[in-house]
N, C-alpha and C positions, 0 to 999 in steps of 0.2 A: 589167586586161587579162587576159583569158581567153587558157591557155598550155598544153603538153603538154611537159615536162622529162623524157629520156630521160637517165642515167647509167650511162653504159660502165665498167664497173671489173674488176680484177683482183682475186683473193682476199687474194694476199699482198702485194699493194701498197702501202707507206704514204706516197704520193701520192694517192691513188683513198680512202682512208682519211679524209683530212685532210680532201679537197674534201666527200666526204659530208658529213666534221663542220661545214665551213663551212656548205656550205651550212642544215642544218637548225639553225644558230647563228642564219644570218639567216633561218630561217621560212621557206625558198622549198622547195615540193614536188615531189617529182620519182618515180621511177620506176625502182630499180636493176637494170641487165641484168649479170650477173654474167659475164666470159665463159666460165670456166670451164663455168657451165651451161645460157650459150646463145651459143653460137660464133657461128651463122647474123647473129646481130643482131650482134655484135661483127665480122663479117666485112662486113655490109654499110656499116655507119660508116668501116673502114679502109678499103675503096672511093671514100667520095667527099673522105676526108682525105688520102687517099694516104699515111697514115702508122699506125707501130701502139706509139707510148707512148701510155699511157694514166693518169690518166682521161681519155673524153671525151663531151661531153655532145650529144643534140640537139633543140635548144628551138626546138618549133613555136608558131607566131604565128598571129592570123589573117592576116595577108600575108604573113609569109616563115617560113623554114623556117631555123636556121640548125645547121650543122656545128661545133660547140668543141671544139676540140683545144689541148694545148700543144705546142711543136714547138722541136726545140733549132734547126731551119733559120731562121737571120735573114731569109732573102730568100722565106721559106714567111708571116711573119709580115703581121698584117691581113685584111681581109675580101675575098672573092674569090669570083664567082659561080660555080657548078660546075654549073648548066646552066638552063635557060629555064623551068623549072619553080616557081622562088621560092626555090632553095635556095641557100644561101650557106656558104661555111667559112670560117671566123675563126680563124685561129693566133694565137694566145700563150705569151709566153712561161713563163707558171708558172701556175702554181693559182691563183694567188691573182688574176692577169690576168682569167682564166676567170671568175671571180665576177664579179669587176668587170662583165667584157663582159655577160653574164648578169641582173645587178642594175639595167646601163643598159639593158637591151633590154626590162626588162618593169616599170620605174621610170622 
């Protein structure tokens, strides 16, 4: 599946740390937005997640678009359209959910 993986992270973060190392553990490629040194793109993500722990990622499809965030809110958790465009945000709870979501959407 042809894929575009955007990764939102903090510098001092060792969550945002971890999920990188997951990820290039499992060989999946992505594209780090640092926010420290681009805010703009870190500010558009927390717009359509409504939240701002981080990491978070977002992984375009050729059909959907989706928003990955972890989120301590229980009732923020699962997939959830955020507007008529194709795009979707997926709370979970940990990092390591994230992958998972991540691992199933493009496997």
């Amino acid at each position: 599946m042809k894929y575009k993986l955007k990764v939102f992270t903090l510098k001092t973060c060792p969550h945002c740390a971890s999920f990188k190392k997951n990820l290039n553990n499992e060989k999946v490629q992505f594209t780090d937005f640092v926010c420290e040194e681009d805010a703009k793109s870190c500010d558009k993500i927390e717009a359509i997640t409504s939240c701002d722990e981080y990491p978070m990622a977002m992984l375009e499809t050729d059909s959907k678009t989706y928003a990955i965030y972890q989120t301590s809110k229980h009732s923020d958790l699962g997939e959830k359209p955020v507007d008529s465009n194709g795009i979707y945000k997926i709370a979970c709870h940990s990092i390591d959910n994230m992958l998972f979501v991540i691992k199933k959407v493009l496997y």
